[in-house]
N, CA, C, O and CB atoms as a CASP TS submission, in Angstrom:
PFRMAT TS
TARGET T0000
AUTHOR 0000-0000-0000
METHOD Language model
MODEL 1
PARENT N/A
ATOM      1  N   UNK     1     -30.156   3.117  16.810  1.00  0.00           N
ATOM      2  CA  UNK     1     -28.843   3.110  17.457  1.00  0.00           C
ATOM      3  C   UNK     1     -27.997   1.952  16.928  1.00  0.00           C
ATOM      4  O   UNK     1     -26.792   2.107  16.732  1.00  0.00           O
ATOM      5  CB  UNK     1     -28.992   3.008  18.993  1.00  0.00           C
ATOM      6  N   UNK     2     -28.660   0.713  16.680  1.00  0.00           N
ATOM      7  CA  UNK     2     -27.767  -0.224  16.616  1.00  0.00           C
ATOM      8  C   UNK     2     -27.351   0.002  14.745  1.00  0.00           C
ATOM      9  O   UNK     2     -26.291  -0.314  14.204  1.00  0.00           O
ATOM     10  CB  UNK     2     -28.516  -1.837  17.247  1.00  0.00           C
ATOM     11  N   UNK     3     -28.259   0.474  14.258  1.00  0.00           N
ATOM     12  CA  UNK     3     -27.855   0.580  12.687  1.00  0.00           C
ATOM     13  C   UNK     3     -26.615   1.579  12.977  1.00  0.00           C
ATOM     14  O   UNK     3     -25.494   1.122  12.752  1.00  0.00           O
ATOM     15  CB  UNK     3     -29.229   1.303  11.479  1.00  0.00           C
ATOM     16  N   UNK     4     -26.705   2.704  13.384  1.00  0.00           N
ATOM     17  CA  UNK     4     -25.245   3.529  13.874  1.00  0.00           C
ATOM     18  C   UNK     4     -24.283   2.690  14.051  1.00  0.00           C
ATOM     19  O   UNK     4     -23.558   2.585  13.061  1.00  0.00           O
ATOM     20  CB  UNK     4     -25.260   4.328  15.233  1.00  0.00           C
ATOM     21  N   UNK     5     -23.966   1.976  15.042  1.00  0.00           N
ATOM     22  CA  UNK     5     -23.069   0.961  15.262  1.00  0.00           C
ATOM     23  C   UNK     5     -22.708   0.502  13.957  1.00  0.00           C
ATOM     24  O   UNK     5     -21.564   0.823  13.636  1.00  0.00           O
ATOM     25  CB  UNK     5     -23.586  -0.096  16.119  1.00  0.00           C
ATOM     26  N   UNK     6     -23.304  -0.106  13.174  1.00  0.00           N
ATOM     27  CA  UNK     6     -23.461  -1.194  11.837  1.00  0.00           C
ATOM     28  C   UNK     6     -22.325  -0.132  10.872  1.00  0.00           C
ATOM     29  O   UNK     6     -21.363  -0.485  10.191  1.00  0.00           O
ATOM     30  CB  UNK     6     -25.604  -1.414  10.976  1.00  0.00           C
ATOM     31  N   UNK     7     -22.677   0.772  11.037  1.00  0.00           N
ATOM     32  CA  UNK     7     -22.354   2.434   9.633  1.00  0.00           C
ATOM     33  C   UNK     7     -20.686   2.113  10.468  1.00  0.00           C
ATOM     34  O   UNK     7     -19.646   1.629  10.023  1.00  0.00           O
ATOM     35  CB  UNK     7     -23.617   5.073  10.061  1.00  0.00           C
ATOM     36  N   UNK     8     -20.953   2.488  11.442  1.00  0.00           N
ATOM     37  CA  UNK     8     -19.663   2.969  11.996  1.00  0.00           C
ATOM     38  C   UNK     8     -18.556   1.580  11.690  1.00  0.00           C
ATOM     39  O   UNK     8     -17.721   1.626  10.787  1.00  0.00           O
ATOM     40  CB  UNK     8     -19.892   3.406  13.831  1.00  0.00           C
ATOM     41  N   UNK     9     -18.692   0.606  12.433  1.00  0.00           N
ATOM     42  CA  UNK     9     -18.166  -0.486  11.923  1.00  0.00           C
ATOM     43  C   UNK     9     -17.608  -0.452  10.562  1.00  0.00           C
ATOM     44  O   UNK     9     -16.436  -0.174  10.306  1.00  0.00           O
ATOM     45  CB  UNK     9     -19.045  -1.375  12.003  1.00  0.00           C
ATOM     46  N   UNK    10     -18.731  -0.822   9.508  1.00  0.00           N
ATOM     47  CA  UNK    10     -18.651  -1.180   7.850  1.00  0.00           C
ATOM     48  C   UNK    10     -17.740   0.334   7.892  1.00  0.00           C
ATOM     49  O   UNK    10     -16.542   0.059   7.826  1.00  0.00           O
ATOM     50  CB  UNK    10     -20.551  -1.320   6.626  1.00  0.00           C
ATOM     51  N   UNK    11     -17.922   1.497   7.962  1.00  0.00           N
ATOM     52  CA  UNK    11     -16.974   2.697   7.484  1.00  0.00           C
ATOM     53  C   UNK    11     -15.605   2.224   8.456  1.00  0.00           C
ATOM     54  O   UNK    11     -14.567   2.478   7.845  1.00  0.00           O
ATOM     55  CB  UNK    11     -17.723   4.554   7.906  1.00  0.00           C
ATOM     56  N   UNK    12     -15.427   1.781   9.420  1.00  0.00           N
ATOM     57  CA  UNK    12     -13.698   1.992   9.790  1.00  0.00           C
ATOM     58  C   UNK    12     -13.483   0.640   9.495  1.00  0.00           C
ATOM     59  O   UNK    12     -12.372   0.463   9.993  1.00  0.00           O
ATOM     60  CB  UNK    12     -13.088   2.498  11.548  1.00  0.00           C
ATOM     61  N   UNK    13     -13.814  -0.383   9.026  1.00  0.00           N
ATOM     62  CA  UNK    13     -13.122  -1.535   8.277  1.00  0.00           C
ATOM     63  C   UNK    13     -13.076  -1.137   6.529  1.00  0.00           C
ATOM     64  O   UNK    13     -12.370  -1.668   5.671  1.00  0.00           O
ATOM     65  CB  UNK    13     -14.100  -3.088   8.605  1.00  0.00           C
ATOM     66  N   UNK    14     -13.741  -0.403   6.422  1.00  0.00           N
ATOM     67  CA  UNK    14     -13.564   0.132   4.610  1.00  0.00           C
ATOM     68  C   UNK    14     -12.240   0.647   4.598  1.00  0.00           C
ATOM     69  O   UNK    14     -11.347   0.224   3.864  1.00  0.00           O
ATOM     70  CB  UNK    14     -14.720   1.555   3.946  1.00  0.00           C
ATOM     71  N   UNK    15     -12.047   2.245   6.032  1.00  0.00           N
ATOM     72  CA  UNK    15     -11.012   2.951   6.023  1.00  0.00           C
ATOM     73  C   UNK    15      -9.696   2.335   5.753  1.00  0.00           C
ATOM     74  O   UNK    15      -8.849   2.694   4.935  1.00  0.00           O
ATOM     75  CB  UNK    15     -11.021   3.529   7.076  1.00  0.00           C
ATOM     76  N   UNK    16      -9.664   1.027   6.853  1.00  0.00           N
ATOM     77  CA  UNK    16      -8.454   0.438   6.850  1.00  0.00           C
ATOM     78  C   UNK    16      -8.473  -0.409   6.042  1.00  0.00           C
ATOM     79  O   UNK    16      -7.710  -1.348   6.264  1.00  0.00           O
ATOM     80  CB  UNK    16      -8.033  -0.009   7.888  1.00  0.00           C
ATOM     81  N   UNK    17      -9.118  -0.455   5.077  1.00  0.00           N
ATOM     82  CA  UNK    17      -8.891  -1.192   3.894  1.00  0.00           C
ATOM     83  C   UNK    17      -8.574  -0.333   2.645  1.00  0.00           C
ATOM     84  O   UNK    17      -7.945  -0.798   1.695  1.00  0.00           O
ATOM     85  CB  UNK    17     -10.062  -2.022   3.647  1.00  0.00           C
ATOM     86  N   UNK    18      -8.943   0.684   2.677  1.00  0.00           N
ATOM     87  CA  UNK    18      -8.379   1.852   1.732  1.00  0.00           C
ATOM     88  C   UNK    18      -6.708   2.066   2.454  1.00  0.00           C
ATOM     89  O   UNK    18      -5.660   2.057   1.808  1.00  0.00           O
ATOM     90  CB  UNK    18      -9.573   3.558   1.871  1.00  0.00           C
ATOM     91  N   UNK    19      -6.810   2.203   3.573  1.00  0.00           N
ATOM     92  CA  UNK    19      -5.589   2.756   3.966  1.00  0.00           C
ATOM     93  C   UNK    19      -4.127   1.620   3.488  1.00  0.00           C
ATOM     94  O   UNK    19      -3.118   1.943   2.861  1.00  0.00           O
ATOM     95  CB  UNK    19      -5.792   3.009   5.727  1.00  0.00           C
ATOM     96  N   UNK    20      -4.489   0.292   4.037  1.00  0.00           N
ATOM     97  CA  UNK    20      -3.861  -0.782   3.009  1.00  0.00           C
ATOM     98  C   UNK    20      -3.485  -0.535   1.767  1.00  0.00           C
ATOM     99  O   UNK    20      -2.347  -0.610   1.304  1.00  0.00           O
ATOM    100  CB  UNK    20      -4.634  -1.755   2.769  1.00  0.00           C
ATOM    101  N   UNK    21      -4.384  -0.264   1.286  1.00  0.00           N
ATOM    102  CA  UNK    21      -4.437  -0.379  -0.694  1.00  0.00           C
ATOM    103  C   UNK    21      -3.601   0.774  -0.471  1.00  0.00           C
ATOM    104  O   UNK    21      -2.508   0.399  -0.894  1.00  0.00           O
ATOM    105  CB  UNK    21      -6.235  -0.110  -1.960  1.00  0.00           C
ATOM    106  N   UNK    22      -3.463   2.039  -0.027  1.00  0.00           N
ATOM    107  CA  UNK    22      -2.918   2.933  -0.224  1.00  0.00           C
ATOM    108  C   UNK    22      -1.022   2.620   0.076  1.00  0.00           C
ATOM    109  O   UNK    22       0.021   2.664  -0.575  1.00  0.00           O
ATOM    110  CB  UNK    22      -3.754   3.923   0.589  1.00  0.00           C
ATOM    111  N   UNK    23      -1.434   2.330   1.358  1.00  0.00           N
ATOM    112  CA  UNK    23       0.031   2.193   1.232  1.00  0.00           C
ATOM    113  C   UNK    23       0.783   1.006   0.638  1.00  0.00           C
ATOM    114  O   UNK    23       2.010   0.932   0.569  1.00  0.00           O
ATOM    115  CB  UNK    23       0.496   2.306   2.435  1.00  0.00           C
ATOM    116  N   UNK    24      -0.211  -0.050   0.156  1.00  0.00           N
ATOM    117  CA  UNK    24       0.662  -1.251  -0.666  1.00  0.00           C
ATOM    118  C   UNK    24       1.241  -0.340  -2.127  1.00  0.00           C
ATOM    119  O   UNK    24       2.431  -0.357  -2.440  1.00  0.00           O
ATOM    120  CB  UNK    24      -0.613  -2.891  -1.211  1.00  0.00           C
ATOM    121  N   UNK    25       0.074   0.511  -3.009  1.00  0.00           N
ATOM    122  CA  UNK    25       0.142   1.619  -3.875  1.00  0.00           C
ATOM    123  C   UNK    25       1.472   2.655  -4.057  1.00  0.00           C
ATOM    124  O   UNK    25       2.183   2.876  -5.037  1.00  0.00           O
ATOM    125  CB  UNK    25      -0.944   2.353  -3.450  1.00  0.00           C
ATOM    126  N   UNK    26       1.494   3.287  -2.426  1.00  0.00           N
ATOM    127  CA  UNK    26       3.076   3.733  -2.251  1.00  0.00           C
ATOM    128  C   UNK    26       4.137   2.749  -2.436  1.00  0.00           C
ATOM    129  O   UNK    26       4.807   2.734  -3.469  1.00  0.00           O
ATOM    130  CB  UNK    26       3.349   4.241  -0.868  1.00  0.00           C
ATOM    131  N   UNK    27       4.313   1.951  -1.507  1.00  0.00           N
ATOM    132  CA  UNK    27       5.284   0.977  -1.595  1.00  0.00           C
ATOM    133  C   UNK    27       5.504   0.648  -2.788  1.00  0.00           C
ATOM    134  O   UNK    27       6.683   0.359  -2.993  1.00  0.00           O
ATOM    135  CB  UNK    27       5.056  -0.062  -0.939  1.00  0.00           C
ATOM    136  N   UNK    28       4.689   0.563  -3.841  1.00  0.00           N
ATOM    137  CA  UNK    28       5.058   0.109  -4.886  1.00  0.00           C
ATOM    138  C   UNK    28       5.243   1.057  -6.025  1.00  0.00           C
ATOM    139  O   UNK    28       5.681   0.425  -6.987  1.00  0.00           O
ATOM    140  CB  UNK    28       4.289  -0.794  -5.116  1.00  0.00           C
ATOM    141  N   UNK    29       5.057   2.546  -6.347  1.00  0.00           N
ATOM    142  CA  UNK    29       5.373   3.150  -6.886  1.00  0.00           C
ATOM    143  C   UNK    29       6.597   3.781  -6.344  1.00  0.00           C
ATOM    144  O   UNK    29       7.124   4.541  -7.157  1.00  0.00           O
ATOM    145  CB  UNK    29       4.501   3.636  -7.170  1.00  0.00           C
ATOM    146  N   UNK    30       7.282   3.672  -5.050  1.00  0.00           N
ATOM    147  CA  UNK    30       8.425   4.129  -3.933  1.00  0.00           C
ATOM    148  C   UNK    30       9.807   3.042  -4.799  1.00  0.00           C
ATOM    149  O   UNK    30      10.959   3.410  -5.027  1.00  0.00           O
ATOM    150  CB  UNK    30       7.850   3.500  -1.737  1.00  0.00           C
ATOM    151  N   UNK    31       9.192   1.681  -5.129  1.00  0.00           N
ATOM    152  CA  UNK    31       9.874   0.739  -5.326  1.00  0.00           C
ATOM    153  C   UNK    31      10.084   1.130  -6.851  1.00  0.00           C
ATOM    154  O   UNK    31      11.278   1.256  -7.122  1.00  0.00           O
ATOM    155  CB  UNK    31       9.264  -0.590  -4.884  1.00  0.00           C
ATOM    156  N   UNK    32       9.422   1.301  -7.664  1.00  0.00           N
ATOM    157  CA  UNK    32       9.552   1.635  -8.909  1.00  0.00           C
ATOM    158  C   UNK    32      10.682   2.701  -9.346  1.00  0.00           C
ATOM    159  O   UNK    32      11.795   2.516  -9.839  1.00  0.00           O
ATOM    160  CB  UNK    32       8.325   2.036  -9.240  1.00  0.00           C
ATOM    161  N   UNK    33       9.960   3.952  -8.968  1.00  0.00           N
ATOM    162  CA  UNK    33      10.999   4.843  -8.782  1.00  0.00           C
ATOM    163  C   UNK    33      12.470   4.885  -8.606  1.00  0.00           C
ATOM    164  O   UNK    33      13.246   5.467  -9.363  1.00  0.00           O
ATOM    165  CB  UNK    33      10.707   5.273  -8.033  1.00  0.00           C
ATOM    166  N   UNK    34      12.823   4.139  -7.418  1.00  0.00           N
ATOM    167  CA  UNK    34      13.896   3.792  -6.713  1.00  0.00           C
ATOM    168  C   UNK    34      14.703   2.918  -8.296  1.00  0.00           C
ATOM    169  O   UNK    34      15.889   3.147  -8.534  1.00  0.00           O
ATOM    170  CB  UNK    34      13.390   2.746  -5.074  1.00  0.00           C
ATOM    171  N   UNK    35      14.008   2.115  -9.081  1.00  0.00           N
ATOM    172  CA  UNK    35      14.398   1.298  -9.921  1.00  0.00           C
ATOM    173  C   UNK    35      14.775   1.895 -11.025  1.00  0.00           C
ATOM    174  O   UNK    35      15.655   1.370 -11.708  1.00  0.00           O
ATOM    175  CB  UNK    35      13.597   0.446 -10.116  1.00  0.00           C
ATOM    176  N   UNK    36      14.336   2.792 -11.310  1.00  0.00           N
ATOM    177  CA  UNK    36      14.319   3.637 -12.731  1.00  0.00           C
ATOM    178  C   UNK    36      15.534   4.906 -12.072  1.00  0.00           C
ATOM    179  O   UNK    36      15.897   5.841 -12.785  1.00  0.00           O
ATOM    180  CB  UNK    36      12.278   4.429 -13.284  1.00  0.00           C
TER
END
């Protein structure tokens, strides 16, 4: 049970760390675009 906990944790701090990268990624190809 407690390793469950551990998975679950480490996977939704990964998520929102992908989800970051993702949208710093937009923002910055949004910004590009906009430039060209």
């Amino acid at each position: 049970m407690r390793w469950l906990v551990k998975c679950l944790t480490i996977s939704s701090i990964f998520d929102r760390c992908r989800l970051r990268s993702l949208e710093r990624r937009a923002t910055l190809t949004r910004r590009s675009s906009t430039r060209a």
